[in-house]
DRENKE-262044 format. One record per residue (C-alpha): residue number from 0; residue in one letter; x, y, z. Coordinates in Angstrom, 3 decimals, always signed. Layout:
NUM_A_X_Y_Z
...
END
This chain:
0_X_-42.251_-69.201_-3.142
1_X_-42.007_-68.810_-6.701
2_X_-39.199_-70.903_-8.828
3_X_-38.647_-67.503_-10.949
4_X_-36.099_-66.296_-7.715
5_X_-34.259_-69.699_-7.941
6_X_-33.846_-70.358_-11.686
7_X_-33.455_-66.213_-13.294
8_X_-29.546_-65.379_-13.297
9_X_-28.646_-62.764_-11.129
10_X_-29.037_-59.004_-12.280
11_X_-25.594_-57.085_-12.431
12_X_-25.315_-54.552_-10.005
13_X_-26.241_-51.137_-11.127
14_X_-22.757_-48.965_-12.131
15_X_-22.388_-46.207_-9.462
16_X_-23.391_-43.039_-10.585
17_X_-19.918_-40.668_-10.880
18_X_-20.059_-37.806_-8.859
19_X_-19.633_-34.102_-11.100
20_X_-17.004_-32.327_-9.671
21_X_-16.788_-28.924_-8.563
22_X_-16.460_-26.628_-11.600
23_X_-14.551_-23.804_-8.761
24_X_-11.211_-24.724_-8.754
25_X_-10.128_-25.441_-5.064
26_X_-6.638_-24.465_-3.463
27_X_-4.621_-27.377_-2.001
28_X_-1.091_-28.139_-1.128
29_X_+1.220_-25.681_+0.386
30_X_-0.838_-22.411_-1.094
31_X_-3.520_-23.499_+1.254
32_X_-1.946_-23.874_+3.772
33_X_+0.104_-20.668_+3.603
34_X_-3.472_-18.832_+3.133
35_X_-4.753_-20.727_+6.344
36_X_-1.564_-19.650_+7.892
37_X_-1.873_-15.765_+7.090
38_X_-5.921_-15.399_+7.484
39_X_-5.575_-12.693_+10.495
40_X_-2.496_-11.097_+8.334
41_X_-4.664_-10.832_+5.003
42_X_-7.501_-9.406_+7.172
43_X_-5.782_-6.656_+8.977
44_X_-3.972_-4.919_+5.951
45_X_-7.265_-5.183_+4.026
46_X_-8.373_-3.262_+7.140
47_X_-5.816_-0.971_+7.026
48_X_-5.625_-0.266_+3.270
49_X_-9.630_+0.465_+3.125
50_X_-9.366_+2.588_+6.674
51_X_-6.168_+4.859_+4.413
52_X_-7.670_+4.836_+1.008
53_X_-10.995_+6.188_+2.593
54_X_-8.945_+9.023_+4.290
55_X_-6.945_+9.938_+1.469
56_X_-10.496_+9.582_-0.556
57_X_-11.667_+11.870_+1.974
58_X_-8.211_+14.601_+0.952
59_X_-9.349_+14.582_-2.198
60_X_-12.806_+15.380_-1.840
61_X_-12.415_+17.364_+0.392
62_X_-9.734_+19.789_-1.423
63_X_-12.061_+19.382_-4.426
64_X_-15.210_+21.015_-2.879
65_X_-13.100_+23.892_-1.520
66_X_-11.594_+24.595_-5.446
67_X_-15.063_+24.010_-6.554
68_X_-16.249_+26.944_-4.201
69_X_-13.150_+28.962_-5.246
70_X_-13.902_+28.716_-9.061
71_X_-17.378_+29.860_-8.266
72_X_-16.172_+32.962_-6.663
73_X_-13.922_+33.809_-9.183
74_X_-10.894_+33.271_-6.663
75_X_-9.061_+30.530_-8.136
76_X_-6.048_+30.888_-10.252
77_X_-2.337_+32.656_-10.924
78_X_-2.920_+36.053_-8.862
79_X_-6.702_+35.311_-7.927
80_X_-6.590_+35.129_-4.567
81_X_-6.686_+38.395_-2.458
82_X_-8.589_+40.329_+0.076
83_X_-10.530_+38.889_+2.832
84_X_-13.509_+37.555_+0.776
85_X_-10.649_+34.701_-0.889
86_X_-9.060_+33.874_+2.008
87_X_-11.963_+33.442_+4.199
88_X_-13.006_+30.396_+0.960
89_X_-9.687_+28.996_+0.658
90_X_-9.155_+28.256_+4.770
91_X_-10.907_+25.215_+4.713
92_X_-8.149_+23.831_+2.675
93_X_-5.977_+23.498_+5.910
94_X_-7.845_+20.820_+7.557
95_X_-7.152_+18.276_+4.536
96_X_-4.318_+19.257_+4.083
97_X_-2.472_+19.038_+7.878
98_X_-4.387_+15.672_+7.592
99_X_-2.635_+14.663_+4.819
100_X_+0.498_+16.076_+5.678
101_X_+1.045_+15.400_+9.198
102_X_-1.138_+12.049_+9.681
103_X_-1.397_+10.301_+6.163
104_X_+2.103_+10.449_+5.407
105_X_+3.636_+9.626_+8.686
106_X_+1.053_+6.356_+8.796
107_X_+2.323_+5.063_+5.249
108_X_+5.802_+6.245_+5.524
109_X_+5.949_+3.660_+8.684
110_X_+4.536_+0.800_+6.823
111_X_+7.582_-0.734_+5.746
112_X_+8.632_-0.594_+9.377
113_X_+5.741_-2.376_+10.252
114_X_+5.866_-4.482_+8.180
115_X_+9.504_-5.528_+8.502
116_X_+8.457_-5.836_+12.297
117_X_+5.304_-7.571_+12.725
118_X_+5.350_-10.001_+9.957
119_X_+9.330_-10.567_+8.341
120_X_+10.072_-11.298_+11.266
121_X_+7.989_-13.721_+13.338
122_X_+8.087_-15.604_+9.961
123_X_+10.590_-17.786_+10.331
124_X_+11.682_-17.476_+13.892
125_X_+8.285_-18.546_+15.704
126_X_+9.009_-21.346_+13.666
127_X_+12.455_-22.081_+15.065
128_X_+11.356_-20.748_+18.858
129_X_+8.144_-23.061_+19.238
130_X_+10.359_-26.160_+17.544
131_X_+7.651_-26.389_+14.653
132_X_+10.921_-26.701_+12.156
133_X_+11.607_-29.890_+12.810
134_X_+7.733_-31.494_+12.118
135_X_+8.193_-29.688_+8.249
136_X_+11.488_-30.643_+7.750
137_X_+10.114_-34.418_+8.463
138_X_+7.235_-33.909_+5.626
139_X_+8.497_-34.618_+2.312
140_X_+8.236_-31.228_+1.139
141_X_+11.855_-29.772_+0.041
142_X_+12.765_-26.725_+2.589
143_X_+12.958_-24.401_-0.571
144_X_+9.161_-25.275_-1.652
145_X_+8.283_-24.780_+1.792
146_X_+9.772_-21.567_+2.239
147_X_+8.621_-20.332_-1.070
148_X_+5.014_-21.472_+0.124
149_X_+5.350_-19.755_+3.243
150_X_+6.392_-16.501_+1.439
151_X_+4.446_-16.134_-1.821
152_X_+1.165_-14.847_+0.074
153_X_+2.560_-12.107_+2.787
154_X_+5.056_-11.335_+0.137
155_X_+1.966_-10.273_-2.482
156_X_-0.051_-9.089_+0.177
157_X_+2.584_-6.707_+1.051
158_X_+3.314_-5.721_-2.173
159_X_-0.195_-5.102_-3.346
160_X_-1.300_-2.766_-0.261
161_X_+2.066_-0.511_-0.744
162_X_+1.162_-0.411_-4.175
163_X_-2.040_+1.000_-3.717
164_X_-1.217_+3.094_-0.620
165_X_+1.949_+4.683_-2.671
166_X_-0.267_+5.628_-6.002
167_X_-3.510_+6.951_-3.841
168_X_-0.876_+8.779_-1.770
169_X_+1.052_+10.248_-5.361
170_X_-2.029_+10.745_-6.686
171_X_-3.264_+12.739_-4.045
172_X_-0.072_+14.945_-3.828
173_X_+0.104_+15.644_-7.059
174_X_-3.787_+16.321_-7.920
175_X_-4.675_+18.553_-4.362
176_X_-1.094_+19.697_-3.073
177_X_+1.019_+20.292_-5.730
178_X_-1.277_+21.205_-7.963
179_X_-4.023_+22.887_-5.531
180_X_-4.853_+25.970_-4.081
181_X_-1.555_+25.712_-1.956
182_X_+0.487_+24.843_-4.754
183_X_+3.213_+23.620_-1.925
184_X_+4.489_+20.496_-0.682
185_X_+8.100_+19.484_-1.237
186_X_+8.434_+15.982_-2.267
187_X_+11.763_+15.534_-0.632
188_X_+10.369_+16.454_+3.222
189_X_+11.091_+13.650_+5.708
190_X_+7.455_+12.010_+5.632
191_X_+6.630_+12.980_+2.054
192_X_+9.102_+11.299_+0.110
193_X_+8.945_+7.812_+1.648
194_X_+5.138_+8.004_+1.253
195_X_+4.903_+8.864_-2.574
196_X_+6.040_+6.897_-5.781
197_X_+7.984_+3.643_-5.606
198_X_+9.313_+4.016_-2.254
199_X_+6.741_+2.586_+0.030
200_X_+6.615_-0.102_-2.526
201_X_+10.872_-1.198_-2.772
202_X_+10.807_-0.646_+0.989
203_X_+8.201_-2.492_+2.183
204_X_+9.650_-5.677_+0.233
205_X_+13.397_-5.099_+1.041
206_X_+11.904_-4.874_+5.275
207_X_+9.703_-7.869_+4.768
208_X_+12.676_-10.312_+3.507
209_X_+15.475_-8.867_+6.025
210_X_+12.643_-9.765_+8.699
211_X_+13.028_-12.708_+7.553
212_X_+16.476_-13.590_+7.628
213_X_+16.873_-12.112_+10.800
214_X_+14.494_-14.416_+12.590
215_X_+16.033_-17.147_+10.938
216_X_+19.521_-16.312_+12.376
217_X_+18.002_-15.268_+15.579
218_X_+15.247_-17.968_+15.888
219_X_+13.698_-16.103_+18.684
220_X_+10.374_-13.963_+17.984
221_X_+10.343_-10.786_+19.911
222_X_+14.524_-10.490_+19.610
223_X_+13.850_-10.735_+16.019
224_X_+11.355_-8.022_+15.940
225_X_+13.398_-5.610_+17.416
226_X_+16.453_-5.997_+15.324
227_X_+14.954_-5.846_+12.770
228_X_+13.310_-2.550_+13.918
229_X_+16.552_-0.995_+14.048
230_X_+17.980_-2.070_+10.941
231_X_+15.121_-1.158_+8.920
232_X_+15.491_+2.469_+10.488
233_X_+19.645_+1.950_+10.043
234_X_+19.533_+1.552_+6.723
235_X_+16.604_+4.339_+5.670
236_X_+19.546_+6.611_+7.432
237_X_+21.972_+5.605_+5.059
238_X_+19.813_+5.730_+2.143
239_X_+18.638_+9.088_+3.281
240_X_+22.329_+10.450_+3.504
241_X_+22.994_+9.384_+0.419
242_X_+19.650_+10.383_-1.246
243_X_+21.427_+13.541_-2.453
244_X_+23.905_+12.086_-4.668
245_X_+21.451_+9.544_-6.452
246_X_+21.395_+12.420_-9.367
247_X_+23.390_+15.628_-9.861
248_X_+22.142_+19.008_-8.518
249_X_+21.215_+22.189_-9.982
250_X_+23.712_+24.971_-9.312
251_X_+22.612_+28.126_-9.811
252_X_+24.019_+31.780_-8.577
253_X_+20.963_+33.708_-6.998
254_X_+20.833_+37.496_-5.919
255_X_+21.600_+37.939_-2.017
256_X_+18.054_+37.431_-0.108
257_X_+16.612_+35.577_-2.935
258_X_+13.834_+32.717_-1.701
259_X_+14.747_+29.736_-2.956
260_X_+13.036_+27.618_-5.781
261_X_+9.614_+26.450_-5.256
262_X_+8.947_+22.681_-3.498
263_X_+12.852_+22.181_-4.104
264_X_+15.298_+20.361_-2.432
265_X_+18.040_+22.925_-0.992
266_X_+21.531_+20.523_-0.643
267_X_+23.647_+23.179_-0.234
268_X_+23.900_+26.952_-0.032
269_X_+26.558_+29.670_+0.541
270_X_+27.563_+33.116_-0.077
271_X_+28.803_+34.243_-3.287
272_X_+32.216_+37.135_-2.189
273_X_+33.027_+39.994_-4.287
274_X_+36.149_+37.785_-5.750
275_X_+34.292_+34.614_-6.846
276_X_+34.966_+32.908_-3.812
277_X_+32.172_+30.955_-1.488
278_X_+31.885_+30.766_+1.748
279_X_+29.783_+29.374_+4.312
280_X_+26.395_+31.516_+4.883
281_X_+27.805_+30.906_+8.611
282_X_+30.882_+32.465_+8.532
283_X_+29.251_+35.641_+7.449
284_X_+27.469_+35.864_+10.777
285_X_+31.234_+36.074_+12.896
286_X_+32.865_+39.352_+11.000
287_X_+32.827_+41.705_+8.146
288_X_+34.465_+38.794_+6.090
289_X_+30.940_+38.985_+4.090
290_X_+30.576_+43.099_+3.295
291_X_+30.171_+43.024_-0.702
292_X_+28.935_+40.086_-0.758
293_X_+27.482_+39.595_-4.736
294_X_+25.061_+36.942_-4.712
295_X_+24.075_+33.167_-2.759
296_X_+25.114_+30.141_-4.510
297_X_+22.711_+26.818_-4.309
298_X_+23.081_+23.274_-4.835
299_X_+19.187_+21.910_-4.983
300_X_+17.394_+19.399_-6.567
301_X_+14.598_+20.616_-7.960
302_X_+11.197_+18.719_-7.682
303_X_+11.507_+16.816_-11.243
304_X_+14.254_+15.020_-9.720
305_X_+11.850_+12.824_-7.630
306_X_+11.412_+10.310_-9.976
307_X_+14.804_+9.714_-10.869
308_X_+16.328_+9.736_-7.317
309_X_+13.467_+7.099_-6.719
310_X_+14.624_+5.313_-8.954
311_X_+17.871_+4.633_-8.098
312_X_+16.685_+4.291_-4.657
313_X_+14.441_+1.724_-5.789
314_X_+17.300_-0.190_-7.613
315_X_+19.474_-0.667_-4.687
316_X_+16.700_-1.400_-2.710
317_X_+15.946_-4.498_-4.868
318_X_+18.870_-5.238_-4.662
319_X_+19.505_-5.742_-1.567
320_X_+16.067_-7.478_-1.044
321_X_+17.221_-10.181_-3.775
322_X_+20.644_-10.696_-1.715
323_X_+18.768_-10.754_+1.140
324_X_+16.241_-13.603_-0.042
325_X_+19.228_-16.078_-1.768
326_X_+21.155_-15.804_+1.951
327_X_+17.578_-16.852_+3.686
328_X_+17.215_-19.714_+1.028
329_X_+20.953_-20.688_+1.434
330_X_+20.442_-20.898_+4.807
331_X_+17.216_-22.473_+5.497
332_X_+18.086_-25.201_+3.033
333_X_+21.325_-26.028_+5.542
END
């Protein structure tokens, strides 16, 4: 054995070598865990905003090739269109356009709905129905971080797919409908105004947050889900029957027969008598009271008038939604 091992000091062990760290940044905390919570959600409405945006892609494209061919033949514009030949081009435009009209617009005019139903509401009251309340109010998290946590991802989920549904639907109204070869499409129908501009948008975040204070005063899932069902489609009812005084009508005096204004709004309508006086168009049907009858008065908004009814709409709407969210934070803090 050599005397070198017994007589040379010991070498100092070698420093350990630090370890780079990841250059990604990596979620943690409560964000992750709300993300690992709402996987499925985040999956299905990416689902279902590519399945709509490729349909209402498909509207467009559609109503775009048929214009195309219409230009080519000389049968597009004011007074263009006549005779067989024309027509026979410009029927193809119905199939987009019932698609649009009857499908598209029903589907994103009940996404607030569904989304009040199937994820405002389970929110909280799974929670409080399978007991799981009680482990996070043991953590040392503080019941408002929590809650904020657990609302910050559906809450931007939900807003970002109504904000893309509601400007692909606009956009499509306004580029192919309005603005096509039909040239007609009121925005104030039942499943056309809901679907276009702001309103999927205010309404799909005012449904999500009353979801969520109604599980948390019912604390039971399915319970939840159907009151909240009905309150969502309470309150459009209201809103809707008030819609018409969110910004003053146009009154105008029209000859008897007249059609009314194009895309418009009609609010109100009756029959002009030879005195000044109005009537009800219905009482004109029971007697002579009608005979010299001058003219039809109408109270209608006129399609310009979208964007400002929406936005007063939009204002209550938020509202309500902020109301809403301080009573859920008032009360899951008790």
């Amino acid at each position: 054995m050599s005397t070198n091992l017994l007589t040379e000091p010991a070498k100092p062990a070698a420093a350990p070598t630090p370890q780079k760290r990841s250059a990604t940044p990596r979620l943690r905390g409560l964000i992750w865990l709300s993300l690992r919570q709402n996987r499925f959600l985040l999956w299905v409405l990416s689902a279902l905003t590519v399945l709509v945006a490729a349909n209402i892609a498909w509207v467009h494209v559609a109503s775009q090739h048929i214009v195309g061919v219409l230009r080519r033949t000389g049968c597009y514009g004011p007074g263009a269109i006549g005779g067989s030949r024309c027509w026979t081009f410009l029927a193809p435009i119905n199939e987009p356009t019932f698609w649009f009209a009857s499908v598209l617009q029903p589907v994103v005019t009940a996404v607030p709905l569904l989304v009040g139903v199937f994820i405002g509401a389970p929110l909280l009251a799974q929670e409080y129905e399978r007991g799981t309340i009680r482990l996070i109010r043991a953590q040392s998290v503080s019941p408002a971080r929590w809650l904020t946590a657990r609302l910050v991802v559906p809450g931007l989920a939900v807003l970002a797919v109504s904000g893309v549904l509601a400007a692909l639907m606009t956009w499509v109204w306004w580029t192919d409908l309005v603005h096509g070869p039909s040239s007609f499409d009121p925005p104030f129908q039942f499943f056309t105004y809901p679907a276009l501009g702001l309103a999927p948008v205010a309404w799909s975040l005012f449904a999500l947050v009353l979801g969520v204070l109604v599980g948390r005063l019912v604390r039971r899932t399915l319970p939840a889900m159907f009151l909240t069902g009905a309150l969502v489609a309470t309150t459009h009812g209201l809103i809707r029957w008030a819609r018409p005084f969110f910004h003053s009508t146009v009154d105008v005096v029209v000859p008897l027969n007249a059609l009314q204004p194009m895309n418009a709004w009609l609010v109100d309508t009756k029959t002009v008598l030879a005195d000044g006086s109005r009537v009800g168009t219905d009482a004109c049907f029971y007697g002579p009271r009608c005979d010299g009858a001058t003219g039809t008065w109408l109270s209608y908004h006129p399609a310009g008038d979208l964007v400002p009814i929406q936005l007063v709409e939009t204002g209550i709407l938020l509202a309500l939604t902020a109301v809403t969210l301080a009573a859920v934070f008032r009360l899951v803090r008790r």
